[in-house]
N, C-alpha and C positions, 0 to 999 in steps of 0.2 A: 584671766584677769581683765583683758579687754574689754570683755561683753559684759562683766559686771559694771567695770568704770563707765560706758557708754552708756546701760540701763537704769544707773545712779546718776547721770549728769540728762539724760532724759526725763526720767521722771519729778527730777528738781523743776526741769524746766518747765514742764506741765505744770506743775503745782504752783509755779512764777507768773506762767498766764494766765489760769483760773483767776488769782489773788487781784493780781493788777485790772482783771475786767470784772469782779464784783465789785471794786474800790471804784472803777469808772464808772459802774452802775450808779454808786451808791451818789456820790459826788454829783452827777448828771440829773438824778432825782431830787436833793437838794434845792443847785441852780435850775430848778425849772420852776419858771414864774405862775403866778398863780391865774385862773382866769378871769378875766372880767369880762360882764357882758357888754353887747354893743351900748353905746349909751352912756355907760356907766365910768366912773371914776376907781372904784373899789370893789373889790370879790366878791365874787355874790354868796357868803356865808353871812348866816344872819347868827349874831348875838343875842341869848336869852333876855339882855336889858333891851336890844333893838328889837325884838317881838313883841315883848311888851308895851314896847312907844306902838307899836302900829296897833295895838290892841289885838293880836294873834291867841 
C-alpha cells in the first residue's frame, strides 16, 4: 500500500512541475518586450498601411 501511495504522490508531483514550468514559459514569453532597433523608437514591424506610405 505504501509503494502505491508514494508512486501516486510522485507522479502527482511530476505532473505539478511540468504544469507550473509550461505556465512559466508561457507567462515569460508574453512579458518579453518586443525589439526595437538602435535608433528607433518602435518595433521594427512594418504595417501594410506603413508600406504603402513608404511606397513598398
Amino acid at each position: 500500500m505504501k509503494k502505491v501511495l508514494f508512486g501516486i504522490l510522485g507522479a502527482m508531483a511530476v505532473t505539478t512541475t511540468v504544469l507550473l514550468v509550461r505556465q512559466q514559459k508561457q507567462v515569460e514569453e508574453h512579458e518579453r518586450p518586443r525589439l526595437v532597433p538602435a535608433g528607433e523608437n518602435t518595433p521594427a514591424t512594418l504595417s501594410i498601411d506603413r508600406m504603402r506610405e513608404l511606397g513598398l
